[in-house]
N, C-alpha and C positions, 0 to 999 in steps of 0.2 A: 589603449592607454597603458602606459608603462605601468608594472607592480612596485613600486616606491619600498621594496625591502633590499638588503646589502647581503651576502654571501660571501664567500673567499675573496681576500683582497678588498673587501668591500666595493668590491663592482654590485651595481645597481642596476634591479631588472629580476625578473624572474627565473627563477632556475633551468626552467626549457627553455625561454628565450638565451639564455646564455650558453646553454649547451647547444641550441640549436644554430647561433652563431657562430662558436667552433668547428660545424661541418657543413654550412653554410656556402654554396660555390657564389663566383662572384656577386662576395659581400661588397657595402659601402659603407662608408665611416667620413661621419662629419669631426674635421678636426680643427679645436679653438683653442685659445690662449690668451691669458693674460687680457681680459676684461675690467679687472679692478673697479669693479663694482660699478659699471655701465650695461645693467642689468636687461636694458631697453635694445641694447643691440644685440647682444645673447637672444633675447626673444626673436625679435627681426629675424635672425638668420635662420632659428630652428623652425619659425611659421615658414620661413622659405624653400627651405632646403630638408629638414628633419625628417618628413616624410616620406621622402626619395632614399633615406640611409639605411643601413642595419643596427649603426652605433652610433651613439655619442663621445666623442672622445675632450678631453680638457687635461689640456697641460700645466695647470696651475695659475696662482693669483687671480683669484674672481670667483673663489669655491661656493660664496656668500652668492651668486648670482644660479648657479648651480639648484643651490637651497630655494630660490626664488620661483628659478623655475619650475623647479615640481610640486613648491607652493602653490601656484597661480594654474598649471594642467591639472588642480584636480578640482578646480571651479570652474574651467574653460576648456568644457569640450575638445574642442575645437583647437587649440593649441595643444589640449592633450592627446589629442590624433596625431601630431607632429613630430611631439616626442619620440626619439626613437627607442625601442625598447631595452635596447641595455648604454647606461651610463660607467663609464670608466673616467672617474676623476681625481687626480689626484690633487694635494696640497702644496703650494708652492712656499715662498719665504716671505710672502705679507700675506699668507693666510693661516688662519687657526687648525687645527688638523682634524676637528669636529666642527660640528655647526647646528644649532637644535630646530628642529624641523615640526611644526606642529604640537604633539607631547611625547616624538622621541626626540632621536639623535642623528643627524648623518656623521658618518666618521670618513677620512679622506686620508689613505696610505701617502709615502712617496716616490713609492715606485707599485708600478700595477705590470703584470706579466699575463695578456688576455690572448686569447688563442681566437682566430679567426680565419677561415677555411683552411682548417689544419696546420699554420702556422703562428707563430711566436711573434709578440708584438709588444714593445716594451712601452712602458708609458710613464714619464717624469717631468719634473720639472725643469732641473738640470743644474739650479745652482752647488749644489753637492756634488757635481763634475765636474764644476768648474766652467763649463760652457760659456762662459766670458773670451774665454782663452784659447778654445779648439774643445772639439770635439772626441778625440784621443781617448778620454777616461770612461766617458758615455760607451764606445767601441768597447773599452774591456770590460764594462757589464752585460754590453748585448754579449761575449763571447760568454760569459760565467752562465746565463741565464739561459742561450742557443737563441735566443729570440736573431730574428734578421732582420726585422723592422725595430728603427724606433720613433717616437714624436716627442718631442722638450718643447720645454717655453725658451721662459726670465729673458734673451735676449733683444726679444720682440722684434726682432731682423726674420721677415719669409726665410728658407732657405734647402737646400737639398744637397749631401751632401752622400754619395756613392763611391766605395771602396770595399776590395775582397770582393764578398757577398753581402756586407751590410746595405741599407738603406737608413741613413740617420734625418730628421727631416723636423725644421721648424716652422710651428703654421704661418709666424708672425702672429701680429697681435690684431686684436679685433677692436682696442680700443686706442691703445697707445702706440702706434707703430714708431719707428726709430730708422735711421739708416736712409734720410727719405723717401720712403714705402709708407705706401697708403695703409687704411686699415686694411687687414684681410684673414684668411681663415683658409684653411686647405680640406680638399675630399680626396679621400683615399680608396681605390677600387683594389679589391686586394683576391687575386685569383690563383689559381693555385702553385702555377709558377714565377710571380710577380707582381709586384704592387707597386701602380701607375699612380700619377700625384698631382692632381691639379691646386692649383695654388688661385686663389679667387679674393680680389681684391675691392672695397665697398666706395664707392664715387655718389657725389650728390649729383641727379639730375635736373636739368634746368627748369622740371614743375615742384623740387624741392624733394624728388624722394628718391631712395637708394636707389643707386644702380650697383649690380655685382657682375663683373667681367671677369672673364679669366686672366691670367699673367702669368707672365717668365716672369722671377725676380733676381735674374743674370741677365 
C-alpha cells in the first residue's frame, strides 16, 4: 500500500519507493489525465492496471479524484494493493493546487521533474505552454530542466510527438476525450535507453463492461 506522505515536488509515496524508482530498470508508469471528477473511472483503471506499474502519473484536471483515491485505499485493501507506490500529480487550470485529505493536506506543483531509471521526466499540465497551439514551449522547458521525456494534459487529444531527442506525449483523457478519441490513458515502459508508449483506449462491451484495447491515435 502506497505511504500517503509528499516529499520534494510533492510527489507522493515513500522516500525508498521514490528513490528506488530512479534506479529502477525497466520501470512502468500508468499515465492519466484530465478526469474532471469521474472519480469511478480513475478507480477502474488503477484496480486494472496499477498493479502491473512502478508509478502513478496525472497530468492534471481531476486532482480531487487523486484525493479520492487514496481516500478509499486506505479502507480497501485491496485497491490499495493497486495503487502504485509513488504518485506524481500535478495541478491543472480547473483544479485547486491543494486539496485536504483526511486532517491534512495534499498539495499539487505544476510542473513535477521525477527521475525514473536514471532519466528526467517532466510532468505538467501544459496550459501554461500554451499546448492549445504546439508543443514548441513544453520543448524549451524539457531543454531548461534536461528532462527527455514529457506527459501534458488540458488538450484531451491522445498524442505523441517525437523530435531531437525529446519524447513529448499526451495520454488523452480518461473522461472527456476530444478529437473523436475515445476515452483513454497511456503506459509508459521507460528503460534505460527509451521510452516505448502504449496508448490504451476504454470501449463498452456488449455485457456492459469496460473493455481496454490498445491504439495508435495517428
Amino acid at each position: 500500500m502506497i505511504e500517503i506522505s509528499q516529499h520534494q515536488q510533492n510527489i507522493i509515496g515513500s522516500r525508498e519507493a521514490i528513490a528506488a524508482l530512479e534506479n529502477k530498470d525497466h520501470a512502468r508508469l500508468l499515465v492519466l489525465s484530465d478526469s474532471h471528477g469521474r472519480y469511478g473511472i480513475v478507480e477502474g483503471i488503477v484496480r486494472r492496471f496499477g498493479s502491473e506499474c512502478d508509478a502513478l502519473i496525472f497530468c492534471g484536471d481531476g486532482v480531487s479524484d487523486i484525493a479520492q483515491l487514496l481516500y478509499a485505499a486506505k479502507a480497501d485493501k485491496k485497491l490499495g494493493d493497486c495503487v502504485p507506490p509513488v504518485i506524481a500529480a500535478v495541478h491543472g487550470n480547473c483544479d485547486p493546487a491543494s486539496y485536504p485529505l483526511d486532517k491534512g493536506t495534499l498539495y499539487f506543483s505544476s510542473m513535477i521533474e521525477l527521475k525514473v531509471n536514471g532519466r528526467g521526466i517532466l510532468i505538467t499540465h501544459g496550459h501554461n505552454q500554451g499546448v492549445d497551439w504546439g508543443v514548441e514551449t513544453l520543448g524549451l522547458e524539457m531543454q531548461v530542466s534536461e528532462c527527455t521525456t514529457a506527459f501534458y494534459g488540458h488538450t484531451h487529444v491522445a498524442r505523441e510527438d517525437n523530435f531531437k531527442n525529446f519524447k513529448i506525449v499526451n495520454p488523452g483523457s480518461c473522461s472527456r476525450p476530444r478529437g473523436g478519441q475515445a476515452p483513454g490513458f497511456a503506459i509508459a515502459t521507460v528503460e534505460k535507453s527509451f521510452v516505448d508508449i502504449a496508448f490504451i483506449k476504454m470501449e463498452m462491451g456488449a455485457d456492459g463492461a469496460t473493455e481496454y484495447k490498445i491504439w495508435n491515435p495517428y
